[in-house]
Structures are given as C-alpha cells and as structure tokens.
N, CA, C and O atoms as a Tinker XYZ file with bonds, in Angstrom:
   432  protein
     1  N     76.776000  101.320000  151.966000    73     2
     2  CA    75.692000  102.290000  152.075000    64     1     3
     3  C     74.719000  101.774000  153.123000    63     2     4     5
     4  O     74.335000  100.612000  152.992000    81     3
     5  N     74.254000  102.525000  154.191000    73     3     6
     6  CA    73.709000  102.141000  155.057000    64     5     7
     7  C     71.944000  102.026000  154.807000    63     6     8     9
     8  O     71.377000  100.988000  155.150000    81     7
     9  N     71.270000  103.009000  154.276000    73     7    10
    10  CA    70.460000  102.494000  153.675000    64     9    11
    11  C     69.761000  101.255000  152.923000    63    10    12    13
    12  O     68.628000  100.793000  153.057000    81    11
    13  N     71.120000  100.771000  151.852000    73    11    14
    14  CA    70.686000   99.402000  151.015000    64    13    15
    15  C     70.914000   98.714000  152.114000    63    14    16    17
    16  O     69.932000   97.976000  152.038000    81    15
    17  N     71.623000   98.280000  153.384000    73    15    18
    18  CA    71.091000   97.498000  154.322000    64    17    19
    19  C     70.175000   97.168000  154.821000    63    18    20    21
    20  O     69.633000   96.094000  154.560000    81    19
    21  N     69.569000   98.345000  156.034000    73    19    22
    22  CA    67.970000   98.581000  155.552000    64    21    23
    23  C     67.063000   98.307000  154.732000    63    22    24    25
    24  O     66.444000   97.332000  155.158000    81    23
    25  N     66.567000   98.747000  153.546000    73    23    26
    26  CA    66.283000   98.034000  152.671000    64    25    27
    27  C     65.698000   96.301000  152.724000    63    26    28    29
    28  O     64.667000   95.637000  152.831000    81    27
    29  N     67.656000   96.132000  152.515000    73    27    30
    30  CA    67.160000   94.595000  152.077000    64    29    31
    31  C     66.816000   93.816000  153.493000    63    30    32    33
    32  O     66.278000   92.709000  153.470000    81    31
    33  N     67.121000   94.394000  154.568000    73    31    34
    34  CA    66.889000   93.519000  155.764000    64    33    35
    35  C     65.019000   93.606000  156.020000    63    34    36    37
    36  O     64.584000   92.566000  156.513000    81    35
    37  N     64.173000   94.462000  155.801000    73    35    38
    38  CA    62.943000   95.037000  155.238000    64    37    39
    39  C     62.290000   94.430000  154.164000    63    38    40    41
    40  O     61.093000   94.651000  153.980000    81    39
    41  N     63.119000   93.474000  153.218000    73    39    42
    42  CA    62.699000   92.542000  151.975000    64    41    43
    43  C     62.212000   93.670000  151.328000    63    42    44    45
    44  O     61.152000   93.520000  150.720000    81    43
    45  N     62.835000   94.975000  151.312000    73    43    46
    46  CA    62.763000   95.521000  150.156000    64    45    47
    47  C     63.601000   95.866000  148.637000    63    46    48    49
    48  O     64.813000   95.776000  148.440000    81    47
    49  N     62.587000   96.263000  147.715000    73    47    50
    50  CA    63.804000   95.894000  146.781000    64    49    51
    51  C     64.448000   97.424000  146.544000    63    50    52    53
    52  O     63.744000   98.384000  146.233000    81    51
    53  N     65.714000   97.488000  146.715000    73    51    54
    54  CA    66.693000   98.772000  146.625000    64    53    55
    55  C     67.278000   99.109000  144.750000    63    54    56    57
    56  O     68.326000   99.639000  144.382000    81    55
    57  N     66.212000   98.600000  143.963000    73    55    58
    58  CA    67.212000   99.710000  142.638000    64    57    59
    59  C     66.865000  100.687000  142.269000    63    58    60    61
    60  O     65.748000  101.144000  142.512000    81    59
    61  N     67.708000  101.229000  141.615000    73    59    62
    62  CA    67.287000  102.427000  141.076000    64    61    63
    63  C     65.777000  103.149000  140.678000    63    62    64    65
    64  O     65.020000  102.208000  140.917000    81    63
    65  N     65.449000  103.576000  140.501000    73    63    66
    66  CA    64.385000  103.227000  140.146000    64    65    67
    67  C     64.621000  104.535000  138.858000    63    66    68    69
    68  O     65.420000  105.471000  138.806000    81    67
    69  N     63.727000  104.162000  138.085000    73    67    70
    70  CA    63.765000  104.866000  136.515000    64    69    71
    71  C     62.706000  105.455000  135.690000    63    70    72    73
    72  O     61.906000  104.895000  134.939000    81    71
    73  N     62.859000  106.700000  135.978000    73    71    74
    74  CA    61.229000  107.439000  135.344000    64    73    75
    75  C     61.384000  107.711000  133.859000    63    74    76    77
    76  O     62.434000  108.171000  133.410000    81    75
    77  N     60.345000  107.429000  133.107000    73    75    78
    78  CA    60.145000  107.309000  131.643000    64    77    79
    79  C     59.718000  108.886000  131.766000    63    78    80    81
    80  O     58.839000  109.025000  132.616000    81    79
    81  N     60.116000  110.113000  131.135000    73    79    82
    82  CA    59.263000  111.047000  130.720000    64    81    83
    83  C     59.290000  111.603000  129.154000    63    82    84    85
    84  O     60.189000  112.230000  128.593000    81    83
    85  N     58.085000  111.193000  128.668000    73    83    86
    86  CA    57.685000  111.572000  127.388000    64    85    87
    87  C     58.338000  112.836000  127.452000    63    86    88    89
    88  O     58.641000  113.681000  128.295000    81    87
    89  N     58.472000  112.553000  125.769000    73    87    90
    90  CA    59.184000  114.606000  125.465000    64    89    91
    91  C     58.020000  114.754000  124.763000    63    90    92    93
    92  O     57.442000  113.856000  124.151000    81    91
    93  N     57.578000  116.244000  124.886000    73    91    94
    94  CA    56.117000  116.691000  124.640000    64    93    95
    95  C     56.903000  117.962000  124.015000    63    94    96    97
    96  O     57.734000  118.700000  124.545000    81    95
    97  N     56.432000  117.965000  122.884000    73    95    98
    98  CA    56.716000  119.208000  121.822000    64    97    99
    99  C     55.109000  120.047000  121.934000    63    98   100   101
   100  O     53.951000  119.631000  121.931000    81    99
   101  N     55.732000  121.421000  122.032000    73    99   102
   102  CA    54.715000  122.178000  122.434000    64   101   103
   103  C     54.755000  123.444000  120.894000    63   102   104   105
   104  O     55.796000  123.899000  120.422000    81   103
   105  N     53.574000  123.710000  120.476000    73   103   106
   106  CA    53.437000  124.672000  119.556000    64   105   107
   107  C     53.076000  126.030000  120.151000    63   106   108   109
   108  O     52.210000  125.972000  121.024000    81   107
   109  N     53.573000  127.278000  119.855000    73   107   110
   110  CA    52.893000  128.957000  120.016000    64   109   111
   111  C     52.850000  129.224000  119.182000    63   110   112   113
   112  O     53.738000  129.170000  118.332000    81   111
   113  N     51.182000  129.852000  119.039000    73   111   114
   114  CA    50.523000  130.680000  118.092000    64   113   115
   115  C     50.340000  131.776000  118.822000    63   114   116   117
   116  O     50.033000  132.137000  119.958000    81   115
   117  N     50.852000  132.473000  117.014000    73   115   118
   118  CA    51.118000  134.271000  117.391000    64   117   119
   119  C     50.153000  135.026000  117.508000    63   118   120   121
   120  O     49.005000  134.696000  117.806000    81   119
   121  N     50.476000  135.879000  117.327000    73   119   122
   122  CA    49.392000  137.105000  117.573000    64   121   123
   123  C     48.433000  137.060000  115.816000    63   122   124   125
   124  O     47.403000  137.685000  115.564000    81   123
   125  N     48.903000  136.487000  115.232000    73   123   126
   126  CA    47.880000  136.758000  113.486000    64   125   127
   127  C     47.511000  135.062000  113.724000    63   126   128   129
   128  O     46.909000  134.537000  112.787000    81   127
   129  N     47.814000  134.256000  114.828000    73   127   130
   130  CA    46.964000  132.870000  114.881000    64   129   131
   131  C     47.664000  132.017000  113.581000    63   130   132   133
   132  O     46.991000  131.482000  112.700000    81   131
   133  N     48.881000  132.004000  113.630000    73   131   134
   134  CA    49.837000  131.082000  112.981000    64   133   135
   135  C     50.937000  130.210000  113.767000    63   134   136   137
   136  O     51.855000  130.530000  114.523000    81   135
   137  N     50.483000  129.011000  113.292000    73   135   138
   138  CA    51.616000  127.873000  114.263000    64   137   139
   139  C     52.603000  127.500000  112.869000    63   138   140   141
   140  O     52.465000  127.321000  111.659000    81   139
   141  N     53.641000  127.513000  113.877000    73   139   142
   142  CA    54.744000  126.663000  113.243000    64   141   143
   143  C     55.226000  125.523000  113.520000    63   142   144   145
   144  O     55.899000  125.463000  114.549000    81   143
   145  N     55.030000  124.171000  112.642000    73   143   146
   146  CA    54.908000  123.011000  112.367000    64   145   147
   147  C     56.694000  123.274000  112.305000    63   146   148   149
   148  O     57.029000  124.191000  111.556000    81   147
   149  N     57.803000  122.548000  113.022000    73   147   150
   150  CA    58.657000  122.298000  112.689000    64   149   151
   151  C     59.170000  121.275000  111.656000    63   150   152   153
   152  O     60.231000  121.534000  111.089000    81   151
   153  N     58.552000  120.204000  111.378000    73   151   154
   154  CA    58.860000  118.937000  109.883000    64   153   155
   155  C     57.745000  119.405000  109.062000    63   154   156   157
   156  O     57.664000  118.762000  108.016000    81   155
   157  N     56.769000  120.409000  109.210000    73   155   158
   158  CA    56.110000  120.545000  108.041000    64   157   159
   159  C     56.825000  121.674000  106.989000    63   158   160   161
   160  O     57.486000  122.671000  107.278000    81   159
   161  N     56.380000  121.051000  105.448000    73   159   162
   162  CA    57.075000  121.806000  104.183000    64   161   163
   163  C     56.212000  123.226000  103.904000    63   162   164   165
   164  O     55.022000  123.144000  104.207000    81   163
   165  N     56.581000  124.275000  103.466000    73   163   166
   166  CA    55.614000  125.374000  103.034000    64   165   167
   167  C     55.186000  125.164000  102.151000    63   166   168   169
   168  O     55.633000  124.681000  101.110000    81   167
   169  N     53.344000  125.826000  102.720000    73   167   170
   170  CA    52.671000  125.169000  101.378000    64   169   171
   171  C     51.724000  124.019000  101.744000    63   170   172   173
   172  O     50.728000  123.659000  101.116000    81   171
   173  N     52.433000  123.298000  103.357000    73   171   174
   174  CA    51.652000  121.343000  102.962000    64   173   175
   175  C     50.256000  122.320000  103.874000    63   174   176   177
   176  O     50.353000  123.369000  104.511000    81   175
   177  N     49.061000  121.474000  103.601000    73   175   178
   178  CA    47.555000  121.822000  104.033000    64   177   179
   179  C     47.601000  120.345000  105.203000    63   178   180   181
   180  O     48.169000  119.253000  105.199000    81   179
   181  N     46.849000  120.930000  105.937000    73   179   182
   182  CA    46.263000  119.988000  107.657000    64   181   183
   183  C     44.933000  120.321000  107.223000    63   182   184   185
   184  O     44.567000  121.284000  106.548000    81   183
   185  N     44.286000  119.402000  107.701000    73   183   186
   186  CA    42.831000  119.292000  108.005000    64   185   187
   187  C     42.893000  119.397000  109.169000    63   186   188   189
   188  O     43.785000  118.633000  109.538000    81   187
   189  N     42.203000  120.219000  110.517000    73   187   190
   190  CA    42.110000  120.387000  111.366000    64   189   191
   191  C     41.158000  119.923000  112.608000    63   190   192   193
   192  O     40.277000  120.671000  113.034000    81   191
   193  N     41.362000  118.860000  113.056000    73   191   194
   194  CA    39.656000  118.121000  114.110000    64   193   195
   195  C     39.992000  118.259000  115.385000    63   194   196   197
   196  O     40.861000  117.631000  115.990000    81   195
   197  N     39.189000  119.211000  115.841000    73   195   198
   198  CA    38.996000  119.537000  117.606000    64   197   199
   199  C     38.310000  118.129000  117.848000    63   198   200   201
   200  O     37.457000  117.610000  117.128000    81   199
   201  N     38.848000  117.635000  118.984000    73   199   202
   202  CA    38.298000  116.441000  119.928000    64   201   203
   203  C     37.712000  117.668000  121.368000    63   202   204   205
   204  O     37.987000  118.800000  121.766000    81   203
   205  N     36.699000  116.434000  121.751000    73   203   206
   206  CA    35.599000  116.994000  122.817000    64   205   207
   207  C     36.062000  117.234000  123.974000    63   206   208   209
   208  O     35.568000  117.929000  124.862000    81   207
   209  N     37.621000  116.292000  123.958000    73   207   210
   210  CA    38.413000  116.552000  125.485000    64   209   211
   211  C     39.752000  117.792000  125.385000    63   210   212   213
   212  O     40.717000  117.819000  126.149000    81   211
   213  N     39.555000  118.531000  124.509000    73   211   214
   214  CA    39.815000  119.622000  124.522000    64   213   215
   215  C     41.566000  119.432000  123.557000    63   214   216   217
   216  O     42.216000  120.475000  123.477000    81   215
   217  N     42.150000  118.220000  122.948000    73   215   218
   218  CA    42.640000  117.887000  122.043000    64   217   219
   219  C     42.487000  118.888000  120.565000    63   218   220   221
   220  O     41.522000  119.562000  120.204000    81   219
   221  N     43.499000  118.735000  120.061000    73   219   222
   222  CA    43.537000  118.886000  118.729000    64   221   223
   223  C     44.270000  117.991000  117.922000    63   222   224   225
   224  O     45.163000  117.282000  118.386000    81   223
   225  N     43.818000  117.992000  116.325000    73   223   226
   226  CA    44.834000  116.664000  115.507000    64   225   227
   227  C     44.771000  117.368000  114.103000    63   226   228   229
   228  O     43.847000  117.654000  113.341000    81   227
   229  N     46.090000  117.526000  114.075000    73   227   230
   230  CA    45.949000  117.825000  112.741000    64   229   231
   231  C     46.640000  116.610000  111.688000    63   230   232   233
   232  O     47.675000  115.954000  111.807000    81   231
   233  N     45.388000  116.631000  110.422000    73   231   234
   234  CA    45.715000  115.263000  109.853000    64   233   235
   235  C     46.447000  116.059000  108.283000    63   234   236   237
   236  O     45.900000  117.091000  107.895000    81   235
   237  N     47.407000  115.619000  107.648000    73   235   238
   238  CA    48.330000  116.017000  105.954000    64   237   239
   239  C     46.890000  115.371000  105.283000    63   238   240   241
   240  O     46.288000  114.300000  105.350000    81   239
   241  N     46.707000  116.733000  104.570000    73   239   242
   242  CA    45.603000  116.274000  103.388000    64   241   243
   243  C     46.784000  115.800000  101.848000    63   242   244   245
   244  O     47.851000  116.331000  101.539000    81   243
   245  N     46.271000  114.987000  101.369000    73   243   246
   246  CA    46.965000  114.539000  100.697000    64   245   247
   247  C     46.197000  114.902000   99.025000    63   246   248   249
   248  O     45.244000  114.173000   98.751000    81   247
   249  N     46.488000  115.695000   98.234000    73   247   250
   250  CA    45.616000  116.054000   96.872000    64   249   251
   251  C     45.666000  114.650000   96.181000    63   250   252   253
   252  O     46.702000  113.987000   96.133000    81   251
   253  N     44.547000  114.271000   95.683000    73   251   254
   254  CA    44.178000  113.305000   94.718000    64   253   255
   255  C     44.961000  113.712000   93.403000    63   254   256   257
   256  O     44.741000  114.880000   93.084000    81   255
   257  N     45.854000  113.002000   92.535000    73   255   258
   258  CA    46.062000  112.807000   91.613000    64   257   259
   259  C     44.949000  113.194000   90.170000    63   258   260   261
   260  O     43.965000  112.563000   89.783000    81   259
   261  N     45.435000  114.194000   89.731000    73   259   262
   262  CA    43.974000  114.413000   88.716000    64   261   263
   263  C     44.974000  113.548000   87.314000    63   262   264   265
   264  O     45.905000  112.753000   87.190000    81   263
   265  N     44.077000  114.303000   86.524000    73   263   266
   266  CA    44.511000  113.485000   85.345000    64   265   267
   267  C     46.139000  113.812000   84.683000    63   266   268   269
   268  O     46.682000  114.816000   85.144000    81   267
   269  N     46.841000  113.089000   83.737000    73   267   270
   270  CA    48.270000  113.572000   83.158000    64   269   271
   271  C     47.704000  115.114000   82.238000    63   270   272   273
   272  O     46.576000  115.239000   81.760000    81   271
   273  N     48.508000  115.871000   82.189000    73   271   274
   274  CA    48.820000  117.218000   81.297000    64   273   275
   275  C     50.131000  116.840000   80.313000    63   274   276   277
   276  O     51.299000  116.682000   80.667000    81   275
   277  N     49.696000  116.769000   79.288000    73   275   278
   278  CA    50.316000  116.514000   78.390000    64   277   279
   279  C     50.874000  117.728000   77.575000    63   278   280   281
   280  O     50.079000  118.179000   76.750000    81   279
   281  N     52.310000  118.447000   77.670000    73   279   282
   282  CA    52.019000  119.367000   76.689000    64   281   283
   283  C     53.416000  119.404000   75.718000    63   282   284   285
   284  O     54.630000  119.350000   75.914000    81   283
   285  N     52.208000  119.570000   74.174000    73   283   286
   286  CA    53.022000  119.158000   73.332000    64   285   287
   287  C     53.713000  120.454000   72.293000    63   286   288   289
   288  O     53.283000  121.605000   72.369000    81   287
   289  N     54.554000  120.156000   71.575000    73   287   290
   290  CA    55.146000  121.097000   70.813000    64   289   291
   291  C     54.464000  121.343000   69.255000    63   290   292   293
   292  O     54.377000  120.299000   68.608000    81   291
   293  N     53.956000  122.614000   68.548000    73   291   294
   294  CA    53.804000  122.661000   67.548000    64   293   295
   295  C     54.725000  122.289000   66.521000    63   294   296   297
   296  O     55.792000  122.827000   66.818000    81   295
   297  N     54.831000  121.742000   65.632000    73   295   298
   298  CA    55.874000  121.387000   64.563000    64   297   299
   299  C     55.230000  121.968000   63.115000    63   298   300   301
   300  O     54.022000  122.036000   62.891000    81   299
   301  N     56.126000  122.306000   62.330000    73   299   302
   302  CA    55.521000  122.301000   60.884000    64   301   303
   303  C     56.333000  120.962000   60.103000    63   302   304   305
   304  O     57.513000  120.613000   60.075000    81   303
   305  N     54.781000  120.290000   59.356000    73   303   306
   306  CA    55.726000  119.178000   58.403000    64   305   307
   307  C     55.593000  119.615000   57.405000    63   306   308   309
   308  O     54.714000  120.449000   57.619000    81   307
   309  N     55.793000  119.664000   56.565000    73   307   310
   310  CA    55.398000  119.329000   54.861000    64   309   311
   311  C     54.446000  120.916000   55.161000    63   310   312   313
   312  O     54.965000  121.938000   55.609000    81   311
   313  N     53.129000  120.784000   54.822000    73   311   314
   314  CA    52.442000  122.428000   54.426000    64   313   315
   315  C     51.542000  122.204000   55.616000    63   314   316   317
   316  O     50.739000  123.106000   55.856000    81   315
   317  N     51.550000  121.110000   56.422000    73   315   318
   318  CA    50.581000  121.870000   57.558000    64   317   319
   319  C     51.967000  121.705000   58.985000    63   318   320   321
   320  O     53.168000  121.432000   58.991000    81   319
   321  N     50.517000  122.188000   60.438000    73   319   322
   322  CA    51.343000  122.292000   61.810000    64   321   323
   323  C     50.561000  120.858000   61.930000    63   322   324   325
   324  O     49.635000  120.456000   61.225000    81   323
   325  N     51.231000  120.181000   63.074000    73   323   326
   326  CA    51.423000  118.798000   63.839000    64   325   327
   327  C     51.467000  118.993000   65.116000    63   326   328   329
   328  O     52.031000  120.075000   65.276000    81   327
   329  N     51.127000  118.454000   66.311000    73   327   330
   330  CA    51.489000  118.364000   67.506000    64   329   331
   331  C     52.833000  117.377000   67.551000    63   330   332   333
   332  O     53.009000  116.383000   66.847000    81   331
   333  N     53.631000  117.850000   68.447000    73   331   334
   334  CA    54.769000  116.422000   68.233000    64   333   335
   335  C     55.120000  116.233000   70.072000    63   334   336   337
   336  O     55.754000  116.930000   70.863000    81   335
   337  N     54.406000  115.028000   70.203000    73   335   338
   338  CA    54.527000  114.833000   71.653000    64   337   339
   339  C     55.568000  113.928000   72.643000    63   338   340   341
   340  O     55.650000  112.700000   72.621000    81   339
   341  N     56.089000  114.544000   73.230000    73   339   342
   342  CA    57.145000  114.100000   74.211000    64   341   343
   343  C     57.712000  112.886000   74.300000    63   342   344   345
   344  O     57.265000  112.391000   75.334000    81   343
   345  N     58.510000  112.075000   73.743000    73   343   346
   346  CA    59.030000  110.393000   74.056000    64   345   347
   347  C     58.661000  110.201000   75.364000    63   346   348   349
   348  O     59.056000  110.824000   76.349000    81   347
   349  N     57.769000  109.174000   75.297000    73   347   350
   350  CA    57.745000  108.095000   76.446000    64   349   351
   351  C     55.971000  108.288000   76.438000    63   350   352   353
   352  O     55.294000  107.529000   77.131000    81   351
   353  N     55.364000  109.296000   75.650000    73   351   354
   354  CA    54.083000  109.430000   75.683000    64   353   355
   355  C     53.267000  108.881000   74.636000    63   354   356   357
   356  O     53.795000  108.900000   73.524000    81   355
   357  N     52.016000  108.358000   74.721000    73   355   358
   358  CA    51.136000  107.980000   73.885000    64   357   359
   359  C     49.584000  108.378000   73.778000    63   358   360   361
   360  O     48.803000  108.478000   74.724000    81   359
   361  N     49.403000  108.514000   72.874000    73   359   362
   362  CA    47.843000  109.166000   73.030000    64   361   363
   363  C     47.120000  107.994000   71.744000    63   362   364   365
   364  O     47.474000  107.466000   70.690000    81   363
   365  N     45.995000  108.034000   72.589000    73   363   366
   366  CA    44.859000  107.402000   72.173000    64   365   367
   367  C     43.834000  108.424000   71.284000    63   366   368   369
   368  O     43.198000  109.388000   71.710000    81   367
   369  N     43.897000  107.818000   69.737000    73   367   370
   370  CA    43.078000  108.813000   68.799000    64   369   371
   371  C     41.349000  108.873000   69.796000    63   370   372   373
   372  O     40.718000  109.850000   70.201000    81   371
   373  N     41.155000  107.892000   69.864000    73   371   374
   374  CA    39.812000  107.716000   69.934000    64   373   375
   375  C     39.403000  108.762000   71.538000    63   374   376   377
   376  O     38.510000  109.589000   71.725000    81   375
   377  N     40.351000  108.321000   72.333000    73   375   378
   378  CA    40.387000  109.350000   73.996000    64   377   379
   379  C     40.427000  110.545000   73.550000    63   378   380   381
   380  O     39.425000  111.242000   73.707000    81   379
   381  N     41.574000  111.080000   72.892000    73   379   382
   382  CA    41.211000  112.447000   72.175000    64   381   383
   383  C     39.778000  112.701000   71.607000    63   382   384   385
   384  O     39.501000  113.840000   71.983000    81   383
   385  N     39.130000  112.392000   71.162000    73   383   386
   386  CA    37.946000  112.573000   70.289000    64   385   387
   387  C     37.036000  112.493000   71.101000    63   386   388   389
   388  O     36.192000  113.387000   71.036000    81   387
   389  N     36.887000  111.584000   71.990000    73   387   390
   390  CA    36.082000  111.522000   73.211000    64   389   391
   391  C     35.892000  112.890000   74.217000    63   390   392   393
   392  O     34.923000  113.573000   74.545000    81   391
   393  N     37.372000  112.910000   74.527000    73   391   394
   394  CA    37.387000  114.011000   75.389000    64   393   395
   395  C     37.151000  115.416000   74.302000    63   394   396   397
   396  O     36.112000  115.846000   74.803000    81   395
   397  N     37.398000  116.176000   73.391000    73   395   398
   398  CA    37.132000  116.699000   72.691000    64   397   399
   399  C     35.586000  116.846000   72.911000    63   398   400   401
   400  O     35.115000  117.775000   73.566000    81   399
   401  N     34.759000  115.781000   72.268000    73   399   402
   402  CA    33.600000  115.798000   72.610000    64   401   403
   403  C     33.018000  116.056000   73.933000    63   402   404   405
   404  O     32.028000  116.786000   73.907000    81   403
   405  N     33.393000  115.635000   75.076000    73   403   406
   406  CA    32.804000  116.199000   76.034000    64   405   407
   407  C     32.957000  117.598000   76.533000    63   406   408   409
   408  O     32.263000  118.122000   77.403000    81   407
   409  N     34.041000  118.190000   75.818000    73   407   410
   410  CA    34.509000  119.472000   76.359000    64   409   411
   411  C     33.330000  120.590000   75.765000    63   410   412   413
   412  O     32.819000  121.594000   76.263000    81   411
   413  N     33.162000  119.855000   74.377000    73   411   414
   414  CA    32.080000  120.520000   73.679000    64   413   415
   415  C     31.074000  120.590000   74.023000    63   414   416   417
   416  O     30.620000  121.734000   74.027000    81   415
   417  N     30.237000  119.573000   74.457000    73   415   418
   418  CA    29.039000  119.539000   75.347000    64   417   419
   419  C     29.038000  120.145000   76.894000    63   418   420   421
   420  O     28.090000  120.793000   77.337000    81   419
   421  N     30.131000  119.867000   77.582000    73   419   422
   422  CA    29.660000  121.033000   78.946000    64   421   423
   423  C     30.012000  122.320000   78.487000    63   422   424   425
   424  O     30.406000  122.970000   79.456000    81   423
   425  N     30.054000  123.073000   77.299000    73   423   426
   426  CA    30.099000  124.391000   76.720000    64   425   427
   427  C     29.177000  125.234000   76.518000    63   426   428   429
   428  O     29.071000  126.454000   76.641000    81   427
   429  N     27.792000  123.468000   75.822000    73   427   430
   430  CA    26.867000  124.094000   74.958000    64   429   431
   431  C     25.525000  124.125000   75.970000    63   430   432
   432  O     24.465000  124.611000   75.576000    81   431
C-alpha cells in the first residue's frame, strides 16, 4: 500500500484508527404526552427532575414497605367464633390491644 509508506517515512503512525460511538436510545412522546419506557413494567411510577441544561432524569420511586396485613379465618370452636391465623404467623396479645387502642382514639 503506497500510502502506509508515506506514512511511516513521515514518522507517522498508520493504524486504524477506531471511533467509539455511544448508542443513544431515544424516547417519542405522543400526541396525549405518553412515553414508552422499553424495560419499564406497567404500573412502575418515575419521579421526574428537569435539569437546567435542558436534561431530563427519570428516577423508579420505590413504595416504602407499610406494615404486614394479616388476614385471618373465622373458625367456630366449642360455642364461640375464633380467629385462626395462618402457619408461620404470630401475633402479639399485647400489639393487638395496643393497636386496637389507638384505632379507637384517632376515631374519637
């Protein structure tokens, strides 16, 4: 190749040379102003923050864990009903009574 002669007689260096180009995923919003998130699930919520250089970021809000829901089955024993609650669960008499009580007071 007559060139890479050139080149190297020039002390230049002749390789290839190799361009990096980012792949840039691009979103369109429709006409009712809905984007489609390709890995997002239906249903997941973004928090949405405009940056000043004309950016956007959308961040997965993640719901806080509230408390367990426990729900149990009525039973009849002997002459009264019973709650009879799920194997692997335990309840605290006294948490019951507690919570009981507070339910009563933000009522009254």
């Amino acid at each position: 190749m007559q060139c890479a002669g050139y080149f190297a007689k020039k002390g230049l260096d002749f390789s290839p040379v190799q361009w990096e180009f980012p792949h840039m995923k691009t979103l369109t919003v429709d006409d009712r102003q809905r984007v489609r998130l390709p890995k997002a699930k239906a249903g997941q919520v973004f928090a949405y923050e405009p940056n000043s250089d004309g950016t956007i970021k959308l961040v997965p809000v993640v719901p806080k864990p509230g408390p367990r829901r426990v729900v149990a089955k009525l039973v009849k024993r002997g002459g009264g009903l019973f709650f009879q609650v799920p194997a692997g669960y335990t309840l605290d008499p006294d948490a019951i009574g507690k919570a009981v009580a507070e339910e009563r007071e933000s009522r009254s």
